[in-house]
C-alpha positions as CSV (number, residue, x, y, z in Angstrom):
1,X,14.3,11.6,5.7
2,X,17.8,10.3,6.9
3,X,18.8,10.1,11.1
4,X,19.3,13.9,10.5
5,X,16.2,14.8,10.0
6,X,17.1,15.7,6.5
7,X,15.3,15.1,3.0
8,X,17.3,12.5,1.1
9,X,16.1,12.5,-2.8
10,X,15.6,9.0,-4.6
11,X,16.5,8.7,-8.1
12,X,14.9,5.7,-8.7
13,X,11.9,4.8,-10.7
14,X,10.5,2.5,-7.9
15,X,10.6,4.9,-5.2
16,X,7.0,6.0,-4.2
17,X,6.7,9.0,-2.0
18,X,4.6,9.1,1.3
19,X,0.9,10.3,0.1
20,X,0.2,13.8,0.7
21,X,-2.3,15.0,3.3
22,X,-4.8,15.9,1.2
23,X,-4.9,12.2,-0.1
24,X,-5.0,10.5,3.9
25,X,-9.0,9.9,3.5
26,X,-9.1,8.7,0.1
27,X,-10.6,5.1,0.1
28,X,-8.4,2.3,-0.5
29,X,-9.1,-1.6,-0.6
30,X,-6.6,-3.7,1.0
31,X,-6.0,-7.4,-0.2
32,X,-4.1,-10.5,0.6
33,X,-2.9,-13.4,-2.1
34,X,-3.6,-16.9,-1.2
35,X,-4.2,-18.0,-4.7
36,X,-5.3,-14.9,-6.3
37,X,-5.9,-11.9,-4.6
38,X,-8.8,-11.6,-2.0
39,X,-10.4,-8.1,-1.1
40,X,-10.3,-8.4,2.9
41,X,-11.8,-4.6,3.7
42,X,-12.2,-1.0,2.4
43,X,-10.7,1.8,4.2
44,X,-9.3,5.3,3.9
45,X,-5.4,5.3,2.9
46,X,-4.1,6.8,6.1
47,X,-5.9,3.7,8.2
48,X,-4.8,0.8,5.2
49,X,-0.9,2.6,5.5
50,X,-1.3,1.7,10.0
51,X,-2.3,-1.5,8.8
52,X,0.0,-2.4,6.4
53,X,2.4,-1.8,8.8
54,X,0.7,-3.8,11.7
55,X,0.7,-6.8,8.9
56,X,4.5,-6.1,7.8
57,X,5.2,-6.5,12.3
58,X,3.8,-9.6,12.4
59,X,5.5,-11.0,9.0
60,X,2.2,-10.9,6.9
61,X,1.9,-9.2,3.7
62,X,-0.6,-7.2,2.6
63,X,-1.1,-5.2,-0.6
64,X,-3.2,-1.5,-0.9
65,X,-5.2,-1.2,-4.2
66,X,-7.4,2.4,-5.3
67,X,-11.0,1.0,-4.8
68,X,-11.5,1.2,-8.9
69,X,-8.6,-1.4,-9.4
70,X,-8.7,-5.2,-9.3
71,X,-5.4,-6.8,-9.0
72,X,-7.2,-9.9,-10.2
73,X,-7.3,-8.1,-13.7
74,X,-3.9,-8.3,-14.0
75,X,-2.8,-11.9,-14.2
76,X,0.5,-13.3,-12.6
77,X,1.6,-9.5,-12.8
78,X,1.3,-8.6,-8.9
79,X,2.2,-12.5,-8.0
């Protein structure tokens, strides 16, 4: 959504829309990387999305995984 309060449509194969509704108590875990990735809790999607951004405020980064997926599986991929 633009200043206008209008819909702006991405054409881009990295844009990732906002989860639907329906989707807000699915359970996500949420990591950090300090030499390979580190589980640090499990929480519905609508709560890990507030705390990304809390993290992003203060300058930390944190990533949000599905519960069934272990970044650590994946090598230097999410590095």
């Amino acid at each position: 959504m633009d200043s206008t309060g209008k819909v702006q449509i991405v054409d881009s194969s990295w844009y990732v829309p906002v989860p639907l509704k329906e989707y807000a108590m699915s359970r996500v875990t949420v990591y950090f990387f300090n030499d390979g990735w580190v589980p640090i809790k499990y929480c519905s999607l609508q709560k890990a999305i507030l705390l990304h951004q809390k993290a992003n405020l203060e300058g930390k980064e944190i990533l949000l995984f599905p519960v069934n997926l272990d970044p650590n599986q994946f090598g230097n991929f999410f590095k």
